[in-house]
C-alpha positions, 0 to 999 in steps of 0.5 A: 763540311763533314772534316769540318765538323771533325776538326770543330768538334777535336778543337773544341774537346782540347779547349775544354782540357785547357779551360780544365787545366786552370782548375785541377790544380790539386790531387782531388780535383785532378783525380776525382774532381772534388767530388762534388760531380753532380747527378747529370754530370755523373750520369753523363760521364758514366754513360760516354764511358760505356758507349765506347768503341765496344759499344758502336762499332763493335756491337755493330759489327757483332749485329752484322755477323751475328743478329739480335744476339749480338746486343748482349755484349751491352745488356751483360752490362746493364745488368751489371751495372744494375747490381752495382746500383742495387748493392755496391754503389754507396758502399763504393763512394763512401770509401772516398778513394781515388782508385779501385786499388785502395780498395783491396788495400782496405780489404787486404793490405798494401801487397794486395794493392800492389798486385791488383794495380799491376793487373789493372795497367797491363788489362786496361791498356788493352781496353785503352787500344780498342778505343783507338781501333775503334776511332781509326776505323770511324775516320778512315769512312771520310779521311781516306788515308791509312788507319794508322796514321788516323790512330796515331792523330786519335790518340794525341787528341784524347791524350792531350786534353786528358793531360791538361784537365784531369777529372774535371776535363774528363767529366765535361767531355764525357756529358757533352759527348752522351748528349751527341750520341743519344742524338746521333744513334737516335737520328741513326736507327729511323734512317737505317730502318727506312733504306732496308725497307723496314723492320718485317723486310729486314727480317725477310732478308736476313732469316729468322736466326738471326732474330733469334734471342736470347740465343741462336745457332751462332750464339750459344748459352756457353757463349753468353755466359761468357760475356756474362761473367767475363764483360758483364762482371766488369760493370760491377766491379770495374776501375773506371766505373768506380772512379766515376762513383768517387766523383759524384758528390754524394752517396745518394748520387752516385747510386742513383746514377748509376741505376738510371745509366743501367736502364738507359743502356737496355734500349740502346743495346738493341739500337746499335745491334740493329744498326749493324744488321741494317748494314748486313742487308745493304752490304752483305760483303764487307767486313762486319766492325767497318757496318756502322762506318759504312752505313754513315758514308753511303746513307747519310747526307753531308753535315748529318753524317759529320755529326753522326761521326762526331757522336761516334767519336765522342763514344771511342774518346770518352772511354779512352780518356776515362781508362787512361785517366784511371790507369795512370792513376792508379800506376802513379798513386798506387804503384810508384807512390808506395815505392817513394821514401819520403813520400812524394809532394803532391805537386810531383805526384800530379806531374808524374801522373801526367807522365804516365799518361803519356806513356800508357797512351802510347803504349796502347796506340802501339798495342792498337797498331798491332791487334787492328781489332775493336772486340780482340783488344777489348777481350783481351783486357776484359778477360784478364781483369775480370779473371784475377779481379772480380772475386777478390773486390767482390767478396771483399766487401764481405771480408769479415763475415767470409773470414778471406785474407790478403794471402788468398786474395793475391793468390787469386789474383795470380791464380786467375788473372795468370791462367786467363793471360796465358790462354788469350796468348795461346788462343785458348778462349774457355781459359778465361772462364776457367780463371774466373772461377778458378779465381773464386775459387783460389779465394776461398780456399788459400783464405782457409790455408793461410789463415791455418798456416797463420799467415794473414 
């Protein structure tokens, strides 16, 4: 019954992608579906693409290993998200862009474009990998076969209904599945509480560290700057948060929204946490991101333990095709396009779209089949992008009045973005931190230096 709610459940997201195809037909309806989204379906949308795989099974897996503590890779994100509703949203939508790229190129200039693009689809691939290893790890509690092939089988899902609907595929799915999650997650944690005796013997059974917060002996106040700065900063200036914001269908909405997603995500931070610290007292050998799997496969009856894994599914798929949308997009629009002389016809542009979304959704299947880890993909794509990134759009809404230019921001883009890589590929964590600031800090000063060598 459960592999027949699995199979239910891929039909049904492939049909809405074919129902989708007849719509996007245009470049607004493929990009941004018209931008004419709704309050709920924003709301919906920007909430699946959150509760992804870093979400559940990672944060899970976080609880697992580490406690309370480990719900604040989603709370730096509540608060991000949060100061993007306060301060940025509206400016955001009032752009009426299709990527957050454009935005640097109405802040910098086109080269700026250029380089932040390149960065975006080498990160984002990354982000792209952990949705895959994320839902691998889900099927294999029900499939018992090997999670590669269960990753190869993901991935040609989500690729294929993003490819034929676009925006509007996405932004339906997207709703359908947070309605699935809330339930699921919500019918999860009384259950949880209920096999380890509740909440005070839990607690009698891990130690109070692992209750500890907002730090503990495992988690240091290094440790949440880190998610802080490098996770949580994402919420605020992030590309597939933004094209969400390009949807909605108004200013008002797209602010609205994306305050009521960042409320809604505080309770379930600490939801998910616990579940994967339920796992720690029932199961205390097992590997820390397969908790929330093994708790749907040993504590859950058949039927009810399909739909939790339809909910689960649902949170790696709507962050997959959201980032594979975003990074396609952006590859063809603001890499390829540009290149193009004369431009190319809005019919080729779409088909070249789809293209690329193809080969980024097997790019990161490959990059998933070699990381095999939910937070080491994510981190990686997270700590590059935020390292060259974050400064440049951030400030770059107050370009004028802090007197920045195209020279600095590419500068930092390369200075931050560069160092962050070179650490995760030599193992050295704190580099990330390091290009952040450094990014910042490149800013400010080569604005100084360009502008005083003339070069704007």
């Amino acid at each position: 019954m459960d592999i027949a709610i699995i199979l239910i459940y891929f039909s049904g997201l492939i049909f809405i992608g074919s129902r989708s195809f007849r719509i996007a037909k245009g470049i607004d309806s493929f990009f941004v579906a018209d931008r004419r989204a709704p309050f709920l379906l924003v709301v919906g949308s920007l909430f699946a693409t959150i509760i992804g795989g870093s979400s559940t099974i990672g944060m899970a897996g976080l609880g697992y290993k580490q406690g309370l503590v480990g719900s604040w890779w989603l709370l730096v994100g509540a608060i991000g998200l949060f100061l993007l509703g306060l301060f940025l949203a509206e400016k955001v939508r009032g752009y009426s862009l299709y990527t957050l790229p454009e935005i640097l190129e109405v802040q910098y200039g086109p080269e700026a474009k250029l380089f932040a693009s390149g960065l975006i689809v080498i990160a984002w691939m990354g982000i792209i990998a952990g949705q895959i290893v994320a839902a691998g790890k889900i099927l294999e509690t029900i499939l018992k076969v090997p999670p590669s092939i269960l990753m190869i089988m993901t991935a040609f899902v989500f690729i294929i209904y993003t490819l034929l609907g676009g925006q509007h595929s996405v932004v339906r799915t997207d709703t359908i599945q947070s309605l699935i999650i809330v339930i699921a997650i919500l019918v999860s944690i009384p259950l949880c509480l209920g096999k380890v005796g509740g909440f005070f013997l839990m607690r009698q059974a891990l130690g109070g560290d692992y209750f500890s917060f907002p730090v503990s002996q495992h988690f240091t106040w290094k440790a949440l700057a880190t998610y802080l700065f490098l996770v949580g900063s994402t919420y605020l200036v992030g590309p597939d948060i933004y094209s969400r914001l390009f949807c909605a269908k108004d200013k008002k909405t797209a602010k609205g929204a994306t305050l009521t997603v960042a409320l809604v995500l505080i309770p379930f931070a600490f939801i998910i946490t616990m579940i994967g610290m339920s796992a720690r007292v029932l199961f205390p050998q097992i590997s820390p991101e397969a908790s929330f799997p093994i708790m749907i496969n040993h504590l859950f009856p058949v039927g009810l333990s399909g739909l939790v894994i339809a909910a689960l599914l649902s949170a790696m798929m709507s962050s997959a095709d959201t980032c594979l949308l975003t990074t396609s997009t952006i590859l063809s629009v603001d890499i390829i396009r540009p290149l193009l002389r004369p431009g190319i016809e809005e019919r080729k542009l779409l088909l070249l779209c789809r293209y690329f979304i193809v080969l980024i959704g097997v790019f990161s299947l490959i990059l998933a089949l070699m990381l095999k880890g939910v937070i080491p993909s994510l981190l990686l794509g997270y700590t590059v992008y935020t390292s060259g990134l974050v400064f440049p759009v951030l400030l770059g809404f107050y370009r004028h009045r802090l007197k920045l230019n195209r020279g600095g921001a590419i500068s930092a883009m390369v200075a931050g973005g560069g160092l962050a890589l070179i650490g995760k590929l030599m193992g050295l964590s704190d580099f990330g931190l390091y290009g952040f600031f450094l990014s910042g800090l490149i800013l400010i000063l080569g604005s100084r230096f360009f502008q005083f060598v003339k070069v704007k």
